[in-house]
C-alpha positions in Angstrom: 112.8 112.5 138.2 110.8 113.7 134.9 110.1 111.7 132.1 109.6 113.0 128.3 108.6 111.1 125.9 110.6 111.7 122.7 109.8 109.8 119.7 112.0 109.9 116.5 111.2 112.2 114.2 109.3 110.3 111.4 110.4 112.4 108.0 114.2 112.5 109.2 114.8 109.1 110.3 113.1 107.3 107.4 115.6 109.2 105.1 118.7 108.9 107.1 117.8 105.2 107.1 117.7 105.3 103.3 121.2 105.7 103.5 122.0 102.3 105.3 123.9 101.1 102.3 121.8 98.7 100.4 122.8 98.3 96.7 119.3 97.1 94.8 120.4 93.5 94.8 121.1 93.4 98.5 117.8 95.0 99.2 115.8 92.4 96.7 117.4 89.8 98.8 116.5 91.3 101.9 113.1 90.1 100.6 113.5 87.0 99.2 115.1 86.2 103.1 111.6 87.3 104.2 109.6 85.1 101.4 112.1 82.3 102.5 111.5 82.7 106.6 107.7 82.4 105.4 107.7 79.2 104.4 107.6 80.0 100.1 108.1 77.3 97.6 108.1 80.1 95.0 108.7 83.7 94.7 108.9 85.8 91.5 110.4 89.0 90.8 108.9 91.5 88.2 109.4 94.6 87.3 107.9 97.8 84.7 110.1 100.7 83.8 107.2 102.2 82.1 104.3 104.7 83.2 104.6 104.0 86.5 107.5 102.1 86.8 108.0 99.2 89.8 109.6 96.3 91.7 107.6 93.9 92.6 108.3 90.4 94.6 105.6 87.9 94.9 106.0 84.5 97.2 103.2 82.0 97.9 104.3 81.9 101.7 102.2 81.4 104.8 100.7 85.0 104.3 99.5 87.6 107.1 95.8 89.2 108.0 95.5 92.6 108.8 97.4 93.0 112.4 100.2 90.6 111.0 100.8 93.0 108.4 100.4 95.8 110.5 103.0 94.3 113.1 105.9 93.5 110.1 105.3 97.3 108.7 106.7 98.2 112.0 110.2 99.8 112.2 111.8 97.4 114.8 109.2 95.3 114.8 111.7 92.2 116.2 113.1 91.8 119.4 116.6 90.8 118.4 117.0 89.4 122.4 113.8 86.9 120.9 114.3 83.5 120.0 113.9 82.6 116.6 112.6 79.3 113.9 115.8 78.0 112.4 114.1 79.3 109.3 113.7 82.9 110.3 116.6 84.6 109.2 115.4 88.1 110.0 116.6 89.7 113.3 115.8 93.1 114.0 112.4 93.7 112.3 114.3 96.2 109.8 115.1 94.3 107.0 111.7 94.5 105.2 111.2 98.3 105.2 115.1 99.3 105.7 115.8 97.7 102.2 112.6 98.9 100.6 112.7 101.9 101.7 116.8 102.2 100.7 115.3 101.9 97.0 111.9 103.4 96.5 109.8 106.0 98.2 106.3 104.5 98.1 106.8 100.7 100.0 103.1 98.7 99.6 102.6 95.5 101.2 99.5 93.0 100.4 99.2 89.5 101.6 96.6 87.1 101.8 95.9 84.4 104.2 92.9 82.2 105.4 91.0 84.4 102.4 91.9 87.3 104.1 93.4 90.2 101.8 95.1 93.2 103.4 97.2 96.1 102.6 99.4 98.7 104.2 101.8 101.2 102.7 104.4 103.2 103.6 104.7 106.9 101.7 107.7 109.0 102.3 105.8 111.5 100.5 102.9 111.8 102.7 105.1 111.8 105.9 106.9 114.2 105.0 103.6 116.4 104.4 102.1 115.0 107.1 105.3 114.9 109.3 104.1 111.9 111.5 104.7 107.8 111.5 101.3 107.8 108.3 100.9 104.0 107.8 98.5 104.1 104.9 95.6 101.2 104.9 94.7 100.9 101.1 90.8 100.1 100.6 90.2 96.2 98.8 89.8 97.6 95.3 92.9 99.7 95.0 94.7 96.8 96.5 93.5 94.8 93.7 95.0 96.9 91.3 98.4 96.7 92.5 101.2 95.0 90.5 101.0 90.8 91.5 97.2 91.0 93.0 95.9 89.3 90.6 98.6 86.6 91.0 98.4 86.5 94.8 94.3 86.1 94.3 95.1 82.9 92.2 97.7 81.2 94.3 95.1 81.5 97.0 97.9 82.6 99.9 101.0 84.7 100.2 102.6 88.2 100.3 103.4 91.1 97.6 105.7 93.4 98.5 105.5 96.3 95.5 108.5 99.3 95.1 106.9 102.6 93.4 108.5 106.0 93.2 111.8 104.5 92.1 113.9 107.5 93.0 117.1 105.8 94.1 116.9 103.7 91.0 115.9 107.1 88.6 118.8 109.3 89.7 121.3 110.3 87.2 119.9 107.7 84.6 118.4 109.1 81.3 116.5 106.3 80.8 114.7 104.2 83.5 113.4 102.0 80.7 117.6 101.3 79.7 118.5 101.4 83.5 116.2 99.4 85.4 116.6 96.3 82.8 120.2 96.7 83.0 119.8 96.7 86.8 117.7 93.9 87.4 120.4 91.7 85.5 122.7 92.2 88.3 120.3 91.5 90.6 119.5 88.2 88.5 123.0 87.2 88.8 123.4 88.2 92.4 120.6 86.2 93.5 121.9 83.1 91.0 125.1 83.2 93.4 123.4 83.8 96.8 120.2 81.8 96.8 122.1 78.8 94.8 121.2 76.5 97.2 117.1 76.9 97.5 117.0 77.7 94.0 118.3 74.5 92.9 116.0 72.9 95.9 113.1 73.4 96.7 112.1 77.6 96.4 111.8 78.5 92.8 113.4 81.8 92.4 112.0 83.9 89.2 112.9 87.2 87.7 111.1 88.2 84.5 110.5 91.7 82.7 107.0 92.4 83.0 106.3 93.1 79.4 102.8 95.4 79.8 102.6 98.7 78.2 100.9 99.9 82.2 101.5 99.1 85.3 98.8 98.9 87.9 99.3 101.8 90.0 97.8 102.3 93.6 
């Protein structure tokens, strides 16, 4: 017997993935799952509608270096049939990128750990151009001026995971300065009834409007 080996196209799973059925306040807590399973005390949630407009979620978790990182950007990057910490309430290694992705066409990663800073970045754009699995590696200085790295560079360990190319959250809405505020309040009040119990413990859940007239862009 013959073997092929047949991977996915890149371009046409990514999108069809899109359509899993993450609403934006499932898919920000998605995240704050991840920010929990690593061990954060705090995580904040920002957000621009202008310029460049973004989501951003910052915890001051255990962090990754560079094959860490590399590893979660993965698309099945758990073995579901693995056991698991009690505190790990991922499964299937989809969660991170599935519920990014589901919202925003740019996905950029940065954590920091053991002084370590690293980047990786996921572009629907340039996969589709490029047609392949493109896992961009951003150089130290355009990580820096990414939405949160400034913040992650004080708290001295942790992970930002920053949404760009809103289009999910643009579509239909004649203004993403009126929509994304609007937006984010649900996802305020979604997380106030989900998280409830580490909120009012010990992670610190924070939402706040990032008030600059530019965002860092990559």
């Amino acid at each position: 017997m013959s073997e092929i080996i047949l991977p996915p196209n890149a371009h046409a799973l990514l999108n069809s993935v899109r359509s899993v059925g993450y609403s934006l306040e499932t898919a920000v807590a998605d995240l704050i799952d991840n920010s929990i399973s690593a061990g954060a005390k705090k995580i904040s949630i920002r957000y621009s509608p202008h310029d460049n407009p973004y989501v951003a979620v910052l915890d001051d978790g255990l962090g990754m270096e560079s094959d860490e990182l590399t590893s979660a950007m993965r698309h099945g990057s758990k073995d579901p049939e693995d056991a698991r910490s009690v505190k790990d309430l991922g499964r299937f290694g989809l969660g991170l990128k599935t519920a990014s992705l589901s919202q925003c066409r740019k996905l950029t990663v940065i954590s920091l750990k053991n002084g370590s800073l690293s980047g990786r970045c996921w572009d629907l754009d340039l996969i589709a151009q490029r047609k392949d699995w493109v896992l961009c590696v951003p150089e130290t200085e355009d990580i820096k001026l990414l939405p949160l790295a400034d913040d992650l560079l004080r708290q001295g360990q942790g992970t930002v995971v920053v949404w760009q190319h809103l289009d999910k959250l643009e579509a239909g809405e004649s203004s993403i300065n009126k929509a994304l505020g609007e937006k984010m309040d649900i996802v305020r009040e979604h997380i106030a009834l989900v998280f409830h119990r580490y909120i009012s413990g010990d992670p610190i859940t924070d939402i706040e409007k990032r008030k600059e007239l530019k965002a860092p862009v990559l």
